[in-house]
N, C-alpha and C positions, 0 to 999 in steps of 0.2 A: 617527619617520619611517615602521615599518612599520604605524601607524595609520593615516597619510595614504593610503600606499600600497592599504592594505584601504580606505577611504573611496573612491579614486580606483577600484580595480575594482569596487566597488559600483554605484557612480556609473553607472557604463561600461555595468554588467552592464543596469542600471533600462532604459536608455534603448536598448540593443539588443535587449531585448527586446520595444520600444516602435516601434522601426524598421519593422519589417515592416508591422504596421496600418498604417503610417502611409501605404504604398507602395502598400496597398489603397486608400485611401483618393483613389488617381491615378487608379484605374481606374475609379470612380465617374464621372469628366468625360468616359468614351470613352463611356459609355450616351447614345445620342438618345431625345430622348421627345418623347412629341404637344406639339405648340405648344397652349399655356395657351387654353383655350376656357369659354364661359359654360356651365351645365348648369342645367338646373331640379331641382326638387325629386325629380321619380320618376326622370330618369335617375339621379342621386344614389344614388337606395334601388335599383334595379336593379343598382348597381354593387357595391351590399351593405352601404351605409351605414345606419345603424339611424335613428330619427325624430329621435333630437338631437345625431346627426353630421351628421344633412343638413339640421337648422336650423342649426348652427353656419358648415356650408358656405358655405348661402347668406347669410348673418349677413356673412360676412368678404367674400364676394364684391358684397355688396353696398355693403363698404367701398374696393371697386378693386382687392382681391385676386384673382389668377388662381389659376386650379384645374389640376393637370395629372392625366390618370391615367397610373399608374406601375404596370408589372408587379411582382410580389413580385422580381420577382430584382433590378431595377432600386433598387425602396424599401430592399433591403437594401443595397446600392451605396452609398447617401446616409447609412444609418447605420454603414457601415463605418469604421474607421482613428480616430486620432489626431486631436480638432481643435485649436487656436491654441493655447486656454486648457491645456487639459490637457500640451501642450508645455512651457506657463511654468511651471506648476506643477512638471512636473518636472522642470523646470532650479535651482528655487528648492529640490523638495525635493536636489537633488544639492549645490548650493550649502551648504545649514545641514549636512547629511552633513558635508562637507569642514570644515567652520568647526568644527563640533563636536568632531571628531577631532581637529585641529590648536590648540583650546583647551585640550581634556582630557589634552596631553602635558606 
């Protein structure tokens, strides 16, 4: 029983300390940014993309991808927090946690 217990604050501990990101990760949707526009090649490199970031650019844009530009503070907003998968993941690793403790008594 007090294996379970130590699994179960484990557990608890993993994923509160996972919470927070995850709450940044809300604040990402309050950033507006420019509506998705076409760009050529030089405004590309003006922007500071090197010669086979702005072929790849226009590579995707030419597939019907839209381009947006994003401030640094903005870009890092979209890689902030928690996403889906890493969620399941740590539900699955909190899961074999518990299973494991509760086999080895």
């Amino acid at each position: 029983m007090k294996s379970l217990v130590s699994a179960l604050a484990l557990s608890f501990a993993l994923v509160s300390m996972a919470a927070p990101a995850a709450y940044a990760q809300e604040a990402a949707a309050q950033f507006r940014t420019a509506a998705p526009q076409s760009f050529s090649a030089d405004e590309l490199q003006r922007y500071g993309l090197d010669a086979a970031a702005t072929q790849r650019a226009m590579d995707l844009q030419a597939q019907g991808y839209e381009i947006r530009v994003l401030t640094p503070e903005e870009a890092a907003q979209y890689q902030a927090g928690i996403t889906d998968n890493q969620w399941i993941w740590l539900g699955i690793l909190a899961a074999v946690i518990v299973i494991a403790v509760a086999v080895s008594d």
